[in-house]
N, C-alpha and C positions, 0 to 999 in steps of 0.2 A: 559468806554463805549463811550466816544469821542463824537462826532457828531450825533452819532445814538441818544442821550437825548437832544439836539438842543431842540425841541419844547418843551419840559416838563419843562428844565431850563429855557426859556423865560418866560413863565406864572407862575414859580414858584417865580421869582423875580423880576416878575414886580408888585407883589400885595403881601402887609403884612396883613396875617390874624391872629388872638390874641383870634377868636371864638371858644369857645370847639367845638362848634356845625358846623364842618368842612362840608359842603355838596359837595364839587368835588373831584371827582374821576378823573382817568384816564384808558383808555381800552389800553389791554397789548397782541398786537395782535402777532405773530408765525411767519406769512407764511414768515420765511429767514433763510437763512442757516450763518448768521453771528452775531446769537446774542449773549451775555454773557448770562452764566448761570442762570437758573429760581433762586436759591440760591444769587448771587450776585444782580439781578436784586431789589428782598428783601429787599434786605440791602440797598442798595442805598434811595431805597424809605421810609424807614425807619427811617435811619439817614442821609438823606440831605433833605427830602420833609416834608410838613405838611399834605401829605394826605391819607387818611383812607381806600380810597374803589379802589379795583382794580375788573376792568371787563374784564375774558377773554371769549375766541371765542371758547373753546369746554372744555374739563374735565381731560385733561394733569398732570395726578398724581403725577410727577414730579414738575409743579407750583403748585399744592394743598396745597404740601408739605412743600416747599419752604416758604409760608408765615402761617405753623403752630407757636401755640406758638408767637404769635406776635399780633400788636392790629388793622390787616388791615382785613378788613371784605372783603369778597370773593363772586365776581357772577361768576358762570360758566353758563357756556351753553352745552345742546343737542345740537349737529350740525345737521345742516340743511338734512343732508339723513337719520338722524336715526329718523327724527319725524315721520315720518306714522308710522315707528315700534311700540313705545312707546304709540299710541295708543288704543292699546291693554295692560289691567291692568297687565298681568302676566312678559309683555318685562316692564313696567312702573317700576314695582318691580324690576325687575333687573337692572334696570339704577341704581335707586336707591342705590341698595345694592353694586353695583359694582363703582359707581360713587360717591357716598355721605358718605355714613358711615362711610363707613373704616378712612376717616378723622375727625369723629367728635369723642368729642369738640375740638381736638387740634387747628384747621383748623374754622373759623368763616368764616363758608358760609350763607352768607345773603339772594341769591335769585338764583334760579336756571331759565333762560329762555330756552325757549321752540322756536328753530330756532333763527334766526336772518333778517329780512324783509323778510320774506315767502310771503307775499302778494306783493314782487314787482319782487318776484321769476315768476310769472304769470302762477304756476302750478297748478291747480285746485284741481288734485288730493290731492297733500300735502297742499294746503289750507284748502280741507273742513276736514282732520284732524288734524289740528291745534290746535282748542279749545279740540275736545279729548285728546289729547296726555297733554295738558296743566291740564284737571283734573285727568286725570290717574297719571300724575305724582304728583298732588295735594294729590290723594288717595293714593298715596306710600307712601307720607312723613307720612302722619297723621296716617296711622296704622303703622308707623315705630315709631310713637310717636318725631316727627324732626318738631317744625316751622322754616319753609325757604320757601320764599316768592315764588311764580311761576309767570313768565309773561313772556313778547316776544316783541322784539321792532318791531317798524315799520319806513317806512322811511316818508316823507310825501308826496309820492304818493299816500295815501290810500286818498289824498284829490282832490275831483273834481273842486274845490272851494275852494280858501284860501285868494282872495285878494276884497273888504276888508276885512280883520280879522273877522269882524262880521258875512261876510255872510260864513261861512267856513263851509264843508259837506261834509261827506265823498263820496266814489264814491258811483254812482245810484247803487241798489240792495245788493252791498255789505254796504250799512248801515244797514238794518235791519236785512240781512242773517248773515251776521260774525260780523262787529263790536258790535249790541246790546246783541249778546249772549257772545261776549269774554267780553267787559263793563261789563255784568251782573257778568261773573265769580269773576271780581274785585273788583265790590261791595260787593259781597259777601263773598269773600276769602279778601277783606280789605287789596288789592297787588294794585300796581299803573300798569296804560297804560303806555308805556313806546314807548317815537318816537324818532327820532334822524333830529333833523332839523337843515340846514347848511346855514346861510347866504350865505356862500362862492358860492354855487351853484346859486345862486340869483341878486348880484352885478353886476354893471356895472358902469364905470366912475362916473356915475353921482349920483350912490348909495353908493360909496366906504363907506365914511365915516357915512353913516345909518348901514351899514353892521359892519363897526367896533367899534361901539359905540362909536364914535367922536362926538361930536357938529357940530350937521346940523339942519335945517329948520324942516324936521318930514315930515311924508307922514300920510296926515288926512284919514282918515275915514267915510265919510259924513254921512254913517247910524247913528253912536252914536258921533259924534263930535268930537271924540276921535284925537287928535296928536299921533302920533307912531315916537318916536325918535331912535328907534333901530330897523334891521329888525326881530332878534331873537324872541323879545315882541312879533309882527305883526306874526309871524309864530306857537310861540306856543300859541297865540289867536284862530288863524283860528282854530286850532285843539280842543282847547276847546268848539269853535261855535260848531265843528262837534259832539262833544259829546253830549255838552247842547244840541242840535239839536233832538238827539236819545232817550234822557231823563237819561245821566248819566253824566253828569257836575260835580257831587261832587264828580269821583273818582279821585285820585290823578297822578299827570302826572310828570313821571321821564324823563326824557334827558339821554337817552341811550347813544347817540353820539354827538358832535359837535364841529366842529376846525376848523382851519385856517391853511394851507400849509406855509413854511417858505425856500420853492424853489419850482418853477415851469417850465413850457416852457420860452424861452428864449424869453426878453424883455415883460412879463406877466404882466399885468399893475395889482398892489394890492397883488402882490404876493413877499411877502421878510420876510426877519427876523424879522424886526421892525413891519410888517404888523400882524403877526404870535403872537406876543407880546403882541402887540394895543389889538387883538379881545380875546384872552385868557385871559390877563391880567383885560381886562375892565367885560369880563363875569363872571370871578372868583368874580370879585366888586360885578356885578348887582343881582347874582345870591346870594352871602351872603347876600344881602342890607336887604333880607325882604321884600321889596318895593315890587314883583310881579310883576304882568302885568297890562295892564288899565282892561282889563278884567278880574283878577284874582289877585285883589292887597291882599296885606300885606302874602304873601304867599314867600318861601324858595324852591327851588327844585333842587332835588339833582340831577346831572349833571355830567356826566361823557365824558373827554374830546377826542377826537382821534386825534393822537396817540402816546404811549410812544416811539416805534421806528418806523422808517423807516424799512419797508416789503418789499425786492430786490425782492421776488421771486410771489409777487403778481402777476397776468395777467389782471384782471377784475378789473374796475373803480382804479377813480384816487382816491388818499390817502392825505386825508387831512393835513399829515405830509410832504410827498411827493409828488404827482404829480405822476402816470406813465408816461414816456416820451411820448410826441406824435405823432401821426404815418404822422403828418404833414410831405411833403418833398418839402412844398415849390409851387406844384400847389394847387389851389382852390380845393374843394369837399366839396358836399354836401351830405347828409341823405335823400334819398328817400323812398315810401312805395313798397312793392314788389308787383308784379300783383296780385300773387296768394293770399295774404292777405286778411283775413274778414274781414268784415265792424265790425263787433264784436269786432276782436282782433285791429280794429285799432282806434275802440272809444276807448280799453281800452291805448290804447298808448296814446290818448288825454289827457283822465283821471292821467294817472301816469305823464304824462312830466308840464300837467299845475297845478297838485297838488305838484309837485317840486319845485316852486318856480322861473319856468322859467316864464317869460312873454308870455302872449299868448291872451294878449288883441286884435294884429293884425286880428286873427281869431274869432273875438267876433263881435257883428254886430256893422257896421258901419265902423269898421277896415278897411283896404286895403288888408287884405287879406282874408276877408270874402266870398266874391263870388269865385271863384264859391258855395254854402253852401251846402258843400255833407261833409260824412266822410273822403273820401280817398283824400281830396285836403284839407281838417285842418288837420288831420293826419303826410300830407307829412309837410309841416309846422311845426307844434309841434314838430317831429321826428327831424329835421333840427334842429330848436332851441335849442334841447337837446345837441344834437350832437355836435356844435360848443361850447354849453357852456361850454361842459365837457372836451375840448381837443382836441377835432376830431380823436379818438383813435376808430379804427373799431368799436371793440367791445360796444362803446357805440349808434352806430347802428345797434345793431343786434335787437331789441328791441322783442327778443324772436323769432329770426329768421322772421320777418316779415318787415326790413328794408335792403336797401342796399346801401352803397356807392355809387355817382355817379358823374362823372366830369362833365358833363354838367348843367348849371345853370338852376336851375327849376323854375326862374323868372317871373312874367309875370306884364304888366301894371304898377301898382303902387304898386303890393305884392315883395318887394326885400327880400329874400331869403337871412342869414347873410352866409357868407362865413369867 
């Protein structure tokens, strides 16, 4: 397999676990035309890894197979266009029966989810059937007579608010409309929320080593006094705020996705093999310790990391194994908002790029680039931010066709605009 297990063997050896009670996985994503076989892939993780749970990105019968008869517990996924189908109980059924059964018991599938960050897909339609498609398929299993967990990750732009950790909240309206009623599903179906939060999106020089779980100073808290010496803790806090927030804090919260790249853009400051090592290697620690968060101590969660291989044929966002190249050539450019944009879809752009973990204190009051305070001037802002953090790769300004690339510096006064 060469180079393509680069980042799985770094976290595999940089931490010796001896727990039965293994909680990291890793997700075993597709989208390339050069990987070794679902069959081989198996074994390797079999006989050279300690770990249990593999998460993949749709229902590949060929992988189902692959790890029957074997002791790795298995999430598949509905992909993202088949959930309004699935909606409806009688398509729910036949996922079901066409997806699920034909491999049990051989095949120990654990948790079936339902899309994959649909709420940062920014499609309303396939949002407001989400939580359907999530009990219909609920309702398949249990009159199939099959416990397998159902849920759906999210990324954590569903947060308006995530710094400090305490005051964290999901975005306006979609807390009570969609997260209290998928919350409620959880409770009651006793399946965890599952988000996928990435330091890496977050860092900068002066955070490297909060981001990699190195000894640094901590970034406080001032509401609960709290030190936060990692940003991971800080992140999947806020999102607990957001839940306690709604009134469902005691349902349980998985780690869909989360990693560290181990090549990037060229001269990418935090971006290397040893980097790649550091953040896996330390999170495999923190994550068996038991320790939990300040906000959610003596707690375990199971965490599954991205990604086993490098995905060549990917087009959209960078890969936390990888990096897509980027579309940098060397001039400046920035992320602007398009005229035609709503004030609507460009709070919701605020909402998703400052619940990411970008910084976007500038456009908070007092900031420098607070004034003008309309939407379409924190918008173009936030939109930027994102933009550069991620690469500068078009497509992370398309922000649902409502942004556009643009050479000219959208600067002004004392608001600098990063480049």
């Amino acid at each position: 397999m060469g180079s393509k297990i680069l980042l799985l063997l770094t976290f595999i050896n940089s931490v010796s676990l001896s727990t039965a009670e293994f909680t990291v996985g890793v997700n075993y994503g597709r989208v390339a035309d050069n990987l070794p076989p679902p069959s081989q892939v198996s074994q390797f993780i079999i006989t050279q890894t300690t770990i249990n749970h593999v998460k993949i990105f749709d229902a590949n019968p060929d992988v189902i197979k692959a790890f029957a008869n074997t002791n790795i517990s298995l999430t598949i996924t509905v992909p993202n266009d088949a959930v309004s189908a699935v909606s409806k109980p009688s398509a729910a059924q036949s996922w079901v029966y066409d997806n699920v059964l034909p491999f049990l018991p051989a095949t120990k599938i654990k948790r079936i989810l339902v899309g994959n960050e649909i709420l940062a897909t920014g499609d309303k339609a396939v949002i407001s059937r989400l939580l359907p498609s999530m009990k219909a398929i609920h309702s398949a299993l249990q009159s199939a007579n099959v416990e397998i967990q159902v849920s759906t990750p999210h990324s954590l732009g569903i947060l308006s608010v995530s710094d400090p950790p305490s005051s964290g909240r999901f975005r306006r309206v979609y807390d009570r409309v969609i997260f209290a009623p998928i919350l409620e599903f959880h409770r009651q179906t006793k399946t965890p929320f599952m988000v996928c939060p990435y330091p890496y999106f977050g860092y900068n020089e002066k955070t490297l080593d909060y981001a990699l779980f190195k000894p640094n100073g901590g970034v406080l808290d001032k509401a609960t006094g709290v030190n936060y010496t990692n940003m991971l803790d800080a992140q999947m806090d806020a999102v607990y705020s957001a839940m306690k927030r709604v009134g469902y804090g005691d349902v349980d919260i998985v780690v869909a996705e989360t990693g560290w790249p181990s090549a990037g853009n060229p001269n990418q400051f935090g971006v290397s093999v040893d980097d790649a090592a550091s953040y896996n290697g330390n999170l495999m620690k923190h994550m068996n310790s038991g320790a939990g968060t300040p906000l959610m101590p003596n707690r375990t969660f199971e965490t599954f990391i991205f990604s086993l291989f490098n995905e060549n044929l990917k087009t959209k966002g960078p890969s936390p194994e990888a990096p897509s190249p980027s579309s940098d050539t060397g001039t400046k450019k920035w992320c602007i908002t398009k005229e035609e944009a709503t004030d609507a879809e460009l709070q919701a752009n605020i909402d998703f790029v400052c619940g990411s973990g970008v910084d976007c204190k500038p456009i908070q009051g007092g900031g420098p680039c607070y004034e003008p305070d309309n939407v379409r001037s924190h918008a173009s802002y936030a939109m930027n931010a994102y933009y550069q953090a991620h690469g500068r790769n078009d497509f992370d300004c398309d922000f649902s066709n409502t942004g556009v690339v643009s050479s000219s510096d959208p600067s002004y006064e004392e608001c600098a605009y990063a480049a």
